[in-house]
C-alpha positions as CSV (number, residue, x, y, z in Angstrom):
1,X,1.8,27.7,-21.2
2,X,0.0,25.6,-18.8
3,X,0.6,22.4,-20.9
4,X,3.7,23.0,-22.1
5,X,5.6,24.1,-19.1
6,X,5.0,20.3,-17.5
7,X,6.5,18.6,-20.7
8,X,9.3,20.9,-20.4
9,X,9.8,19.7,-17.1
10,X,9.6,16.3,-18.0
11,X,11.9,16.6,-21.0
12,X,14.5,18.3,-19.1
13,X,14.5,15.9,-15.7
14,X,14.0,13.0,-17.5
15,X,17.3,13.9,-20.0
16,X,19.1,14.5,-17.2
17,X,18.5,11.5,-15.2
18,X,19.2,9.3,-18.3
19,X,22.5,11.0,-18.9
20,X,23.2,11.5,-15.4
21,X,24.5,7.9,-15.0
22,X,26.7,8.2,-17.5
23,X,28.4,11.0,-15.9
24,X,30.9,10.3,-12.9
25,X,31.6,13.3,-11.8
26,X,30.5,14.7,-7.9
27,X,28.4,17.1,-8.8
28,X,26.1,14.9,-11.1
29,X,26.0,12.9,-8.2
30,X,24.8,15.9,-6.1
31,X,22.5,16.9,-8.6
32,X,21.0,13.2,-8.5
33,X,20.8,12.7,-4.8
34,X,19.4,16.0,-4.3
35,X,16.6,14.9,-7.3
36,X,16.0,11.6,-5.2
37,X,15.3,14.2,-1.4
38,X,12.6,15.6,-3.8
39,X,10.8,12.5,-4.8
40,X,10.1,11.7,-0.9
41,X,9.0,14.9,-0.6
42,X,6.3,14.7,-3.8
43,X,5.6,11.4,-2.4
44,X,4.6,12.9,1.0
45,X,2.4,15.0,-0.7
46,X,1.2,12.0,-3.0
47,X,0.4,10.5,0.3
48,X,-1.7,13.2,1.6
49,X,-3.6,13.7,-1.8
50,X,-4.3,9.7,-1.8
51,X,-6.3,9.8,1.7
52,X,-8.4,12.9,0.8
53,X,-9.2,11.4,-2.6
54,X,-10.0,8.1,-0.4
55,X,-12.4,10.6,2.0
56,X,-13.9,12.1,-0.6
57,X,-14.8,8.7,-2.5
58,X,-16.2,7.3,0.8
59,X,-17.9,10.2,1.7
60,X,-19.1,10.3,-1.6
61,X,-20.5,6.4,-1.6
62,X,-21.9,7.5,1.7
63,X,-23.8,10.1,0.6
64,X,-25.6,8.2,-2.3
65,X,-26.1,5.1,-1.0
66,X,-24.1,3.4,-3.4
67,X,-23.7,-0.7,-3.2
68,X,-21.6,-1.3,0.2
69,X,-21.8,2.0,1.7
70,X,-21.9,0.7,5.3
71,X,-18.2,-0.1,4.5
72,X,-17.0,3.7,4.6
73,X,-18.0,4.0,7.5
74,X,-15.5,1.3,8.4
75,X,-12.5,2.7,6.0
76,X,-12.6,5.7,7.3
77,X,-12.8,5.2,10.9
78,X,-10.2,2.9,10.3
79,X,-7.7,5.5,8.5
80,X,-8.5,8.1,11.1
81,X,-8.5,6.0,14.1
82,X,-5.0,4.5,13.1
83,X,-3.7,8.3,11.9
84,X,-4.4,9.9,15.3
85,X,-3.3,6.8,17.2
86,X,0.4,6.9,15.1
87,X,1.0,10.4,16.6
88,X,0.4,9.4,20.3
89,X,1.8,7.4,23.3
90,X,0.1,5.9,26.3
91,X,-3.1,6.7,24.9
92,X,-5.0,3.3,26.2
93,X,-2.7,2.5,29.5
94,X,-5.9,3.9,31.4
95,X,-8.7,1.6,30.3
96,X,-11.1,4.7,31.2
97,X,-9.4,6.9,29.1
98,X,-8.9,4.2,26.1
99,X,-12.6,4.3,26.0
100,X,-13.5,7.7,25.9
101,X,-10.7,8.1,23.8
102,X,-12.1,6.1,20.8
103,X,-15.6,7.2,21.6
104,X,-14.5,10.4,21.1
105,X,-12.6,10.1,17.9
106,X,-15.6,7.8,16.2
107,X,-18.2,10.9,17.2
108,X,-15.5,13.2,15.5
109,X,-15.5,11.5,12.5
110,X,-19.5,10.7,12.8
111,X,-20.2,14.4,12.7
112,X,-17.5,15.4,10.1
113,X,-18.6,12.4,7.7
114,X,-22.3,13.7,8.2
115,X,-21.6,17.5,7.5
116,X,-20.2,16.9,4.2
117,X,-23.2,14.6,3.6
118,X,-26.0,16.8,5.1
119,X,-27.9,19.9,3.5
120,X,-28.0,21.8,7.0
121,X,-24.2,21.4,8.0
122,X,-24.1,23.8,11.1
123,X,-25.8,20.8,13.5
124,X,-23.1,18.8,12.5
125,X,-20.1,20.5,12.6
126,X,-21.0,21.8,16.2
127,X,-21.1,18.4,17.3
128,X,-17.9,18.0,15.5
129,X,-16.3,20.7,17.5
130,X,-17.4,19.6,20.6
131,X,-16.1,15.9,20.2
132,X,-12.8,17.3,18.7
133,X,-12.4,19.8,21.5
134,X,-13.2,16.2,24.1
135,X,-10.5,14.3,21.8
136,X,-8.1,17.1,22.3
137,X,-8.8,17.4,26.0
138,X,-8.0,13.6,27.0
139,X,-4.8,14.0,24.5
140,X,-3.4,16.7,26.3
141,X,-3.9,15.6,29.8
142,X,-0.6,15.2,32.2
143,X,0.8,11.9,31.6
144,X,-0.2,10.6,35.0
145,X,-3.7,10.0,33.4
146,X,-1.8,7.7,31.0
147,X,-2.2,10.3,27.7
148,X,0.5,11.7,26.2
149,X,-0.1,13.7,22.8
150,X,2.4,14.0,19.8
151,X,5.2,12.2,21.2
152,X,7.9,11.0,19.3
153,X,7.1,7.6,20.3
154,X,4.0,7.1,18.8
155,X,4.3,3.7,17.1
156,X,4.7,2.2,20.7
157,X,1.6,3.2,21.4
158,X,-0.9,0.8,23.2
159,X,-4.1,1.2,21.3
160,X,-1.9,1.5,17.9
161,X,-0.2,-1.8,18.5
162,X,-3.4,-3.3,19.8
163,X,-5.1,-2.3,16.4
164,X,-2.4,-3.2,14.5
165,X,-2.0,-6.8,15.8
166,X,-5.6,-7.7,16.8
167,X,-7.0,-6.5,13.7
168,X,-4.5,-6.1,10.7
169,X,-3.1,-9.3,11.4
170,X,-5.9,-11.4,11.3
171,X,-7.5,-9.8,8.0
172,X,-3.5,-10.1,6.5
173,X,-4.2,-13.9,7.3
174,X,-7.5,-14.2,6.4
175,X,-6.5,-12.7,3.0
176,X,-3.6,-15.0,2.4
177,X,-5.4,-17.8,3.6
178,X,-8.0,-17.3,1.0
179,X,-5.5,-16.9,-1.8
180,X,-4.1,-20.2,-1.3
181,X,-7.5,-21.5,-2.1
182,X,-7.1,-19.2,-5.5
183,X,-3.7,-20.6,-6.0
184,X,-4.6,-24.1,-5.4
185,X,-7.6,-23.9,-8.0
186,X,-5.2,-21.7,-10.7
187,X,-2.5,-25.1,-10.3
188,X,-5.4,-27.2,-10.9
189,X,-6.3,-25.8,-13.7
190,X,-2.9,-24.9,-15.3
191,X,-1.8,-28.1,-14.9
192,X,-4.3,-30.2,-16.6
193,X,-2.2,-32.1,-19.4
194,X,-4.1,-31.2,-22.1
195,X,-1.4,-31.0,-24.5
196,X,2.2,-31.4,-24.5
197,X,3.2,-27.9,-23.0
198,X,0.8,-28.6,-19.9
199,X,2.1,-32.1,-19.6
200,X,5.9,-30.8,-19.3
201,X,5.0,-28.0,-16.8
202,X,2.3,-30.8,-15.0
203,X,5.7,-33.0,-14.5
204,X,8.1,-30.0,-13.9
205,X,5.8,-28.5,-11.2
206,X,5.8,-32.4,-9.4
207,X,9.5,-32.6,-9.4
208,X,10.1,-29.1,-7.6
209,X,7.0,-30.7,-5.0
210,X,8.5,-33.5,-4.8
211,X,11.6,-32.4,-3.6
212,X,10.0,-30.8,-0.1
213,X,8.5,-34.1,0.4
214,X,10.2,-36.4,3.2
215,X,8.7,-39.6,2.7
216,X,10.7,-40.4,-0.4
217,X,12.4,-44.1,-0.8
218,X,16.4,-44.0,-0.7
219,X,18.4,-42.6,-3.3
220,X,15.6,-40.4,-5.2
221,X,16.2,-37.3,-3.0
222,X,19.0,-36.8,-4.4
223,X,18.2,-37.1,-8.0
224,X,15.0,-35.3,-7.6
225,X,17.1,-32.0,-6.1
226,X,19.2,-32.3,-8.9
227,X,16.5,-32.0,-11.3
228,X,14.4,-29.4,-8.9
229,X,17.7,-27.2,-9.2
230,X,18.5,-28.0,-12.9
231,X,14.8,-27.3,-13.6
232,X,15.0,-24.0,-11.1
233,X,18.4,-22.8,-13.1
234,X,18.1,-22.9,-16.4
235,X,14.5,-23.1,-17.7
236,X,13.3,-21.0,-15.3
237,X,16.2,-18.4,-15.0
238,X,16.3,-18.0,-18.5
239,X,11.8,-17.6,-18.8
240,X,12.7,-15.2,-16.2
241,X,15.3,-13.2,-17.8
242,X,13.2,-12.9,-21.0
243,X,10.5,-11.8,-18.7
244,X,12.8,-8.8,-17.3
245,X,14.5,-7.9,-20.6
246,X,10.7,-7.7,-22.1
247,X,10.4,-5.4,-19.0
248,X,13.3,-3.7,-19.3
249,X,12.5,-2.6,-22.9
250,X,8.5,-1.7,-22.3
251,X,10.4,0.5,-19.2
252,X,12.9,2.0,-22.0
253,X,9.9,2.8,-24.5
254,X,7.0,4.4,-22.3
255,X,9.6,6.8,-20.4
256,X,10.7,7.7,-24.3
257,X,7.6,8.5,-24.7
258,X,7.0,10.5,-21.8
259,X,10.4,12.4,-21.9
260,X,9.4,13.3,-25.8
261,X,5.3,14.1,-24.5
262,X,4.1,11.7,-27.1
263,X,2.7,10.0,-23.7
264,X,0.4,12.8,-22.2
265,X,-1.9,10.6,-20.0
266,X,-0.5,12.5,-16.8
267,X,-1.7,15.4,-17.6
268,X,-5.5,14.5,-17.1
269,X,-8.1,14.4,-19.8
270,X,-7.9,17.9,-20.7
């Protein structure tokens, strides 16, 4: 009954929302709508089982010392520090506070990490306590002190925003930066004329450049847009319309095959 009451589940949603669309009537619209609240709620709780799975696994490359461990150290201060920091204010207005603040939470998170590493847990989750109940403490102070917990505002936060744009954004750009050195070497190598396919896409890859160029003599920027948008509109649009009804079919097969159970990966090994 355990196993078969998910694929009866599965069956029966997954009918519906395929027939559902064919069916304009206000309560099937209810019914769908209503379906929809629920995935946002399941996602939630996706979202809350993906960061204890991601505790675990660093806690768990912590623990044995596996290749890079220093680094979960790093992720998980990281998800915690930003976590608590989402759900409050002015946290960081007072530059004393801001400190002790993030001191505090990092000894938190120490001393948790380290009691579901250590054989003798009661050392560390005493010192646990006491940095949690010194987190709690600045986050409840009056507002005055520049602390305000829970608000509704949290996003505005000082230390959030500070985080967010003095060290998010510069490992976003670091990343992108070092994919364009991955792109540039992929383009290199696809467009090696080697054969007659690479030499078309080696000249239909310079035409779409070319047009972006400025120093062009008169009269070719107009025929090499022409070509850039011929090129852009109808072998491209139609590779990419192949490439979606592929999609679209692989899409219409695997949910088959999950509606009818012959698809049972979901359901774990067992």
């Amino acid at each position: 009954m355990k196993r078969q009451l998910p694929f009866l589940l599965v069956f029966i949603f997954g009918a519906f929302m395929t027939i559902q669309y064919y069916i304009p009537h206000e309560s099937s619209e209810f019914v769908y709508t209503f379906l929809l609240d629920w995935t946002m709620i399941i996602g939630i709780f996706a979202l809350a089982l993906g960061i204890w799975s991601l505790y675990q696994v660093s806690v768990e490359k912590i623990k044995h010392k596996k290749e890079n461990w220093v680094y979960s150290y790093v992720t998980l201060f990281g998800l915690f520090i930003m976590v608590v920091l989402g759900f409050t204010f002015k946290v960081g207005d007072s530059w004393g506070l801001y400190s002790v603040f993030v001191i505090a939470l990092m000894a938190f998170l120490y001393c948790l990490i380290n009691a579901s590493i250590a054989k003798s847990k009661g050392l560390w989750f005493g010192l646990s306590g006491v940095a949690l109940v010194v987190l709690l403490g600045i986050a409840y102070f009056d507002d005055s002190w520049g602390v305000a917990f829970m608000t509704s505002e949290g996003l505005r936060n000082t230390m959030f925003t500070n985080f967010a744009d003095f060290v998010m954004t510069p490992i976003l750009a670091t990343m992108f930066a070092l994919l364009a050195f991955f792109i540039a070497s992929a383009a290199y190598r696809a467009f090696r004329a080697r054969n007659v396919l690479a030499s078309l896409l080696l000249v239909s890859a310079i035409i779409v450049m070319l047009r972006f160029n400025p120093y062009m003599p008169f009269g070719l920027p107009e025929l090499i847009a022409e070509l850039s948008n011929w090129l852009m509109n109808v072998p491209n649009l139609a590779a990419q319309r192949a490439i979606v009804i592929g999609i679209g079919l692989g899409i219409v097969a695997t949910s088959l095959k999950v509606i009818l159970g012959i698809e049972r990966g979901y359901m774990g090994k067992g």
